[in-house]
C-alpha positions, 0 to 999 in steps of 0.5 A: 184596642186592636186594630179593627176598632180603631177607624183614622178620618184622614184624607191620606190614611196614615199609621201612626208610630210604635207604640211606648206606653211608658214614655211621653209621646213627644208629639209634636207638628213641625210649622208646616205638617199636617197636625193630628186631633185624636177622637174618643167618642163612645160609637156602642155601648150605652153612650153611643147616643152621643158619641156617634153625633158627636162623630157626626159633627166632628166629620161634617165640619172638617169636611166643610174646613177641607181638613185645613183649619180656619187659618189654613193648617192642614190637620188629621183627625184619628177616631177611636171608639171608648165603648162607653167603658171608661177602662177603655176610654183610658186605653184609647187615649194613650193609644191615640198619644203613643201610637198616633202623635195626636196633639189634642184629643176631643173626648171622651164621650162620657164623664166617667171615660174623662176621669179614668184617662184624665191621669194619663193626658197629664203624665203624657202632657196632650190636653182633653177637650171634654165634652161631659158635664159631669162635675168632677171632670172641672174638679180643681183638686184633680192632678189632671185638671190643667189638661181638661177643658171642657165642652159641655155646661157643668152639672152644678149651671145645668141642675140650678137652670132646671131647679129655677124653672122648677120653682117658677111653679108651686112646686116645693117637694122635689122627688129625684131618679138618679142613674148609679154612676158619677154623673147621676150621684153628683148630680143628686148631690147638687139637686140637694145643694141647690134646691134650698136656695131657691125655696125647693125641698129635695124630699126622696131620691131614688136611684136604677142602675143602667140595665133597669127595665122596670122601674115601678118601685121607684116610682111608688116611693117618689109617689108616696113621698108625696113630690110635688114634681120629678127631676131625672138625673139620667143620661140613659134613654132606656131608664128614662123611658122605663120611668115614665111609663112606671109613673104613668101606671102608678099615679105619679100624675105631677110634672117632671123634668130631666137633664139634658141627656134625653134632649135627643131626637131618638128619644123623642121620637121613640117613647110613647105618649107617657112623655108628652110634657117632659121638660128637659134640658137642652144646649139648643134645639138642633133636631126641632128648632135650631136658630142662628149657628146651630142651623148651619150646623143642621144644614151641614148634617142633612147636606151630608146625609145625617139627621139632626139627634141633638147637642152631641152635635154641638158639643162635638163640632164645638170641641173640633172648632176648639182644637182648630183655634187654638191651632190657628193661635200658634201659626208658624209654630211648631205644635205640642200638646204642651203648647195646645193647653197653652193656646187653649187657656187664651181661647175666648169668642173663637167660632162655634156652633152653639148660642152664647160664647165660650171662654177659657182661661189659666183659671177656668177651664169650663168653657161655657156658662148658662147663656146656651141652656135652654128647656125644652118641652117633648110633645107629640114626638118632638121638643119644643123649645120653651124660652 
């Protein structure tokens, strides 16, 4: 990544060390220095719709903090975009580790940029704070595992929370769209797993790469497979978008659901009437209907100018409060990315922006269970919250 592409939030710029792409990095923040919290986020490419909230809410919340967490150390952060390319994400984070001595790392954005730079954060020993649901990020048979904790809900809470509304219905065929990644092909898989158990049939999954711009085909097959109701598995607005207006022109006239990648603000506001009554999944409702901490949160983003997108914000901002505490768990001390995964097993009930409660552990590196989900309803442009 040259240096027009990597950006440092910093109150004082500084330029991190040599790079040494084959030796540990050995950074650590004596007792009274200024500790530096790496940023990988996806700001271009298809995964920009998260990673630049997510950048958002990182900046907001340490400007509230004055860069000082909530125990008074002083902290950097230093941002580098992945590009939603998970070749990328990999050389962000050993450039953040090697160059810039980060201590931490929140991101990257995307399941697939967690995979590919899971390996490095292991060899050169700084944990990931990863806010993606993506199953095989939390996967214990990882080598990586016990330096990935993550932010978000995993994939196999998020499908079940959506499959259980699903069956409040009469609902018993379910038609799946899969995106063509991991987080689309586990996602299929659980929705299979799931639906069973809860007197649900996964009857026909289709699927669309990302470039897709006319999905008519695979709405035909769901239609003729005679669904009963539609479950999205995307995280793609534009795929989205494109299903929905095949379905409407096709005849595919039944409710559909989708996970939380289109519970975005711009979505919301941008597709047509072809999405009134989408149920999709949401951690919150920060553009429309935030409650309790989330609205500070909103508050902090429109005092700085910014427009509430969605739980990008939230999964960001609470991957920031993650490092923050488990800095503040290690006062006096010198910090390593060694004692960072330490203090980050010990986290439980530390301040977030977000409902529920999140909790790590030596065993249980999935931060937070179902208590933040919501459903979330789109209509007339914006998103209802449901329950």
């Amino acid at each position: 990544m040259n240096k027009t592409t990597c950006k440092s939030w910093r109150r004082a710029a500084a330029v991190g060390a040599t790079l040494g792409a084959l030796a540990l990095p050995l950074a650590a923040a004596a007792a009274d220095a200024p500790v530096k919290i790496g940023t990988v986020l996806s700001l271009s490419g298809p995964a920009a719709v998260f990673g630049l909230p997510e950048r958002d809410a990182i900046n907001v919340v340490a400007k509230k903090l004055g860069f000082k967490s909530p125990g008074g150390r002083p902290f950097e952060l230093v941002l580098h975009d992945d590009k939603s390319n998970p070749t990328e994400a990999a050389r962000a984070v050993t450039q953040v580790i090697n160059n810039d001595k980060v201590v931490v790392v929140v991101g990257p954005s995307t399941g697939s940029g967690i995979l590919a730079a899971g390996p490095i954060a292991s060899r050169l020993k700084v944990p990931l704070i990863a806010p993606a649901g993506t199953m095989a990020v939390g996967d214990r048979k990882n080598e990586f595992w016990p330096w990935v904790f993550r932010m978000a809900i995993n994939d196999a809470t998020s499908i079940e929370f959506i499959l259980k509304d699903m069956a409040k219905s009469k609902a018993k065929k379910v038609g799946v769209l899969y995106q063509e990644d991991a987080y689309g092909k586990t996602g299929v898989d659980l929705a299979k797993e799931i639906a069973p158990k809860l007197g649900l049939e996964v009857v026909e999954t289709v699927s669309a790469p990302y470039s897709a711009t006319d999905l008519t085909a695979q709405a035909t097959r769901l239609r003729n497979a005679g669904v009963d109701t539609v479950f999205l598995q995307v995280s793609i607005a534009a795929l989205g978008t494109s299903f929905l207006k095949a379905a409407r022109q096709i005849g595919l006239d039944k409710p559909i659901y989708a996970n939380a990648g289109l519970a975005q603000r711009s979505f919301a506001e941008n597709v047509g009437p072809e999405a009134d009554g989408l149920r999709t999944l949401s951690i919150g409702n920060l553009p429309f209907e935030p409650i309790a901490e989330e609205k500070e949160l909103s508050d902090l983003l429109k005092a700085d100018g910014k427009v509430p997108q969605g739980w990008g914000e939230i999964v960001g901002a609470n991957g920031l409060l993650a490092a923050l505490a488990a800095i503040d768990a290690q006062a006096g001390k010198e910090i390593t990315g060694e004692s960072m995964r330490t203090a980050l097993e010990g986290l439980c009930g530390f301040r977030s922006y977000a409902r529920g409660k999140i909790c790590y552990s030596p065993d249980n590196h999935d931060g937070w269970d179902g208590s933040s989900l919501t459903i979330v309803e789109i209509r007339d442009k914006k998103m209802r919250t449901l329950d």
